[in-house]
N, C-alpha and C positions, 0 to 999 in steps of 0.2 A: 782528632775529629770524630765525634761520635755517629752512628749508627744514621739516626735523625735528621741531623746537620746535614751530613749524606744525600740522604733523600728529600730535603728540602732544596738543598745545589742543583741536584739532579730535575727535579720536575721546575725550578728557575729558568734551566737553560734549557726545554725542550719547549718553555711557553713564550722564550724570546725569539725562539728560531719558529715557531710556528708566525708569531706576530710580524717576521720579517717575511714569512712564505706572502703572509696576507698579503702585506706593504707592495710587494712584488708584483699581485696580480692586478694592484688597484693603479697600477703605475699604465698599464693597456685599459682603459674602461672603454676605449673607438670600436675595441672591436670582440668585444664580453660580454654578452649577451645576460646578467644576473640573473634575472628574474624568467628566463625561458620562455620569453613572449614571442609570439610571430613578430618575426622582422617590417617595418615598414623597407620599401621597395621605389626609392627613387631611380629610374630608365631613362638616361640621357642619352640622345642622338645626334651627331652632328652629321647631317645627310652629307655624304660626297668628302667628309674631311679625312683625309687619311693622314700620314705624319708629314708628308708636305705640306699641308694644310695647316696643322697644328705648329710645324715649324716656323712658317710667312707667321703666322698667327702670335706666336711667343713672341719672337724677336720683335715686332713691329710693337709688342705691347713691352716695351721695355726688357725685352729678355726674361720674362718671369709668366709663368700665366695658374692657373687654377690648379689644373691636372698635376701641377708639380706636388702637391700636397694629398697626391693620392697613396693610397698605402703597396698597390699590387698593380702591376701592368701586364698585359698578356697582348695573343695577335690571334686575329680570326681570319679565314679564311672566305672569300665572301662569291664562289661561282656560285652562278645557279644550276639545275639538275641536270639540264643539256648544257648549257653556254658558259665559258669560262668567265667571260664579261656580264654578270648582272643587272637586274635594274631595280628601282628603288621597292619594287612589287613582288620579287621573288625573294629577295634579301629580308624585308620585313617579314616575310612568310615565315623564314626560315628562323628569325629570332625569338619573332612575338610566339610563334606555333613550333616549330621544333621540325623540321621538316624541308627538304627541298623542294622548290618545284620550279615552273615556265617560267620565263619573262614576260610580264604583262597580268599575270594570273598572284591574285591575293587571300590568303586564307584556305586555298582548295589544295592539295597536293599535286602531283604526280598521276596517280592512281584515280583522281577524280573525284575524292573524298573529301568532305568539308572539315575541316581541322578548327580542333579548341584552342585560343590564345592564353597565354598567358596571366592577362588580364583578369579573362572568362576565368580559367583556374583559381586564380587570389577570391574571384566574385562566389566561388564556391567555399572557400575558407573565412566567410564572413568580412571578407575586406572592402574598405571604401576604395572605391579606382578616380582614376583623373588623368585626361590626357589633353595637352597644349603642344598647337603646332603654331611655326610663324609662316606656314603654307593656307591650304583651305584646310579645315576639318576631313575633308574625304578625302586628301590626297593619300595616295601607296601608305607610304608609311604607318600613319596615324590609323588610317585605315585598318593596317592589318593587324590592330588586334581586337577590333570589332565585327569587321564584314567577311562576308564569302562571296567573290566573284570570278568570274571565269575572265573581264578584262578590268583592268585599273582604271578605266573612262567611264567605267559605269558609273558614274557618279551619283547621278538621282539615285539609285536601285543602291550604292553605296548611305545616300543620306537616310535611307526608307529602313537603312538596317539598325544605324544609328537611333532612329525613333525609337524601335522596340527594344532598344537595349537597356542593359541598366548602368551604365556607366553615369557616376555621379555627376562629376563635374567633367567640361569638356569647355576648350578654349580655341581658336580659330577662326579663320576668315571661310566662305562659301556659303554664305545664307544663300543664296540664289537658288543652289540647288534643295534649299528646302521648302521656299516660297514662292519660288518664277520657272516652274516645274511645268514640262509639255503635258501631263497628267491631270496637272490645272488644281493638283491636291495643295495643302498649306500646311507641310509639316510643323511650320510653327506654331502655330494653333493646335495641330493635334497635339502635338507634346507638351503644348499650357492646359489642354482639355484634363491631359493624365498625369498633372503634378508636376514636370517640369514649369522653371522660370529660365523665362530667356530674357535673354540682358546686350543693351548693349555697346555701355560703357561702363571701365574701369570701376567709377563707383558705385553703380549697381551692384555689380557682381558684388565689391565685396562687403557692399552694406546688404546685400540679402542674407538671409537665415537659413534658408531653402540645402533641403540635404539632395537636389537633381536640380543643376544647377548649367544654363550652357550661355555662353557668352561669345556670341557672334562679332570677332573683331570689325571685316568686312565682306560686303557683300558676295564680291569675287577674290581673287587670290590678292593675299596683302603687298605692298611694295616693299622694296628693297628698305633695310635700314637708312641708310645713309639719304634716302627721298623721303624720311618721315615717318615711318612705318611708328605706332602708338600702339597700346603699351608698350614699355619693354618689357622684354622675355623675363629680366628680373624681378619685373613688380610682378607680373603674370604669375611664376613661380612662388613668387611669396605670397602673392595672396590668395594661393591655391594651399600653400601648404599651410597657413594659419587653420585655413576652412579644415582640413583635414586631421588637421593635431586636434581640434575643438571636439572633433567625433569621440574619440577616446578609444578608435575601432583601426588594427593595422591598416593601413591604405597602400596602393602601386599606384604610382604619379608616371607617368612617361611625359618626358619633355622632348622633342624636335625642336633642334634650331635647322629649318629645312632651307634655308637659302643660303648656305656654304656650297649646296648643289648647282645652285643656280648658279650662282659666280665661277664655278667650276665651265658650267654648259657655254658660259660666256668668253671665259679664259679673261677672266675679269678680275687680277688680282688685288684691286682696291677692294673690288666688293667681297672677295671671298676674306679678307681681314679684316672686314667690316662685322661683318655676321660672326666671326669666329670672336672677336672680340666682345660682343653683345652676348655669344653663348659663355663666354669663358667669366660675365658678371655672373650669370644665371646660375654655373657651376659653384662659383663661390656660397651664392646661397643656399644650397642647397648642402654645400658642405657645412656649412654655419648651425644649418639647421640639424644637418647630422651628430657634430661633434657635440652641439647641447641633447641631442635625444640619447644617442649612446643605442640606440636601438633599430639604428634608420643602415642598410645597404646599399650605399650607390654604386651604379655603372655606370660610365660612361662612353661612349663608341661610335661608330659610323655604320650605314650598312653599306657602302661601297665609299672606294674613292674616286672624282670627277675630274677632267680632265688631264689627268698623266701628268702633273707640274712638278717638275724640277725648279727648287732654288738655286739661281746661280749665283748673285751678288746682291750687296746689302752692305748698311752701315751699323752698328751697333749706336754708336751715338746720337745717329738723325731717325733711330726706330724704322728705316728703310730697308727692304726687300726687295727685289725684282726675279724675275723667272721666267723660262719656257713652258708653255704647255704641249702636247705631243696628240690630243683629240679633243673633241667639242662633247666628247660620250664619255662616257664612265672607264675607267681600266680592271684589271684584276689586280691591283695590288691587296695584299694584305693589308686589313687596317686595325691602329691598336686598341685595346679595351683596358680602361682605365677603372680601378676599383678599391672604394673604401667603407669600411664597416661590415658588418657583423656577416662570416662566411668570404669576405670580399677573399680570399687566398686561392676562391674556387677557380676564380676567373686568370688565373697564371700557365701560363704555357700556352702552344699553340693549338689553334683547334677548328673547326668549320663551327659558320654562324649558326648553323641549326643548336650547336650544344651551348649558345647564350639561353636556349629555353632550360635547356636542364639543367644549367647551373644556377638560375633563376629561381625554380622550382623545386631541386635540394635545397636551395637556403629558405623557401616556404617548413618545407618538409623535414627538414631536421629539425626544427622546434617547433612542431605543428606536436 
């Protein structure tokens, strides 16, 4: 074999094993970020569910549910800064902001300093935001990554924060508190004065073009699923996140399915598999929408779990569950964090819910 022949062998086989390196990476694109663009940032909550929750929830849905399809699981730890037992005001604090603080107290610290969310962050990195609750708009959660308050009922003084914000698109029941206000102000109006469109039904929203955009389910706090409750969380999601992909501009979407809590307060196992089911369509979509982007990070989590439920018995074949609960209030269990796409590896291990901000905000900031 001559000299030539040699070296034509030789750069053959180190351009088949590169093309097999290639073949290799193309085989993960969920969680490969190519092109080094800020990640989009889909934030799912399921208020009050912890793996009890999710468990009633699997089993009753055929033994199968969304979350199974996620790529990384991890468990957070959910006191708040005095209290072992949380509530839905100090928890959101700690996710959306990074930070412990009171029960009852959202956005403000410890120390009595008003904290930037998450959200607010992305809003600094040119991202479009969006957030859908199946509560009112200004409840705790939703809440805290928009407002600063010293109590969670501040609700008017809650909506008044929402007016001036910039958050794009926002979905939710509690117009009340923006138009039947002791004040006697009409935030609805002011916020058509300055370019939002309010909307409010389904097809408005998503026959508008409007880049500030809010869509007032109901007046006061929406109903339970299973009484009717319109849209579902799935169309909601979807057609939050068409609006959002059309931007061509990263977006943080946070979704609350917030009445897994409720069912919780009530020790209401229909209802709490009611809502966990409706969340677990919503998860799908968003996974959907992930696995075609290739560029999208979901979480998914609870910021507490509600009522202390043990499953005791159940059928696998009749999709039935039954179970104790042990309080009408929240507990300190740990609850888990479910995670897919780009950075999702962050969210592995155990840790307090303040560091869902910082894991949040390194997968901003490593490809910022």
């Amino acid at each position: 074999m001559n000299i030539n022949l040699k070296i034509v062998l030789f750069l053959s086989l180190i351009f088949l094993h590169s093309n097999n390196l290639i073949s290799q990476d193309q085989e993960y694109p969920k969680s490969f970020n190519i092109e080094n663009k800020l990640p989009n940032i889909i934030f799912m909550i399921g208020d009050g569910m912890g793996l009890s929750q999710v468990t009633a929830g699997t089993y009753s849905n055929g033994n199968t549910s969304s979350l199974e399809e996620m790529e990384f699981v991890g468990l957070q730890k959910t006191h708040a800064h005095n209290r072992l037992v949380t509530d839905s005001a100090a928890s959101g604090t700690a996710m959306a902001c990074g930070e412990k603080t009171f029960n009852g107290v959202i956005g403000i610290n410890s120390k009595n300093k008003k904290l930037e969310s998450i959200l607010e962050y992305c809003i600094t990195k040119e991202y479009n935001t969006a957030l859908i609750a199946t509560s009112s708009i200004v409840h705790a959660t939703p809440a805290s990554f928009y407002a600063n308050v010293i109590s969670r009922r501040q609700y008017e003084d809650i909506a008044l924060q929402l007016r001036f914000h910039n958050v794009n698109y926002f979905i939710g029941g509690g117009q009340k508190h923006f138009n039947r206000r002791e004040d006697k102000r009409n935030l609805v109006k002011e916020m058509e004065g300055e370019g939002y469109t309010i909307v409010n039904n389904i097809n408005n929203y998503k026959n508008s073009s409007s880049d500030k955009l809010g869509f007032f389910t109901y007046s006061d706090e929406p109903p339970q699923k299973s009484m009717g409750r319109k849209p579902s969380l799935e169309l909601l999601v979807e057609a939050t996140l068409e609006k959002l992909k059309s931007s061509n501009k990263p977006f943080f979407l946070m979704v609350e399915s917030s009445q897994i809590d409720w069912g919780g307060h009530a020790n209401d196992l229909p209802y709490i598999i009611s809502e966990f089911k409706e969340f677990n369509i919503a998860i799908k979509s968003a996974l959907e929408y992930a696995k075609s982007d290739k560029n999208t990070l979901i979480v998914v989590t609870a910021d507490h779990e509600t009522g202390g439920l043990a499953i005791k018995k159940g059928n696998l074949k009749k999709k039935s569950v039954s179970g104790d609960f042990t309080t009408i209030g929240h507990s300190a269990s740990m609850v888990p964090v479910f995670s897919y796409g780009p950075n999702s590896k962050l969210f592995t291990g155990i840790y307090e819910n303040t560091a869902i901000y910082d894991k949040l905000k390194t997968a901003v900031d490593q490809t910022d």
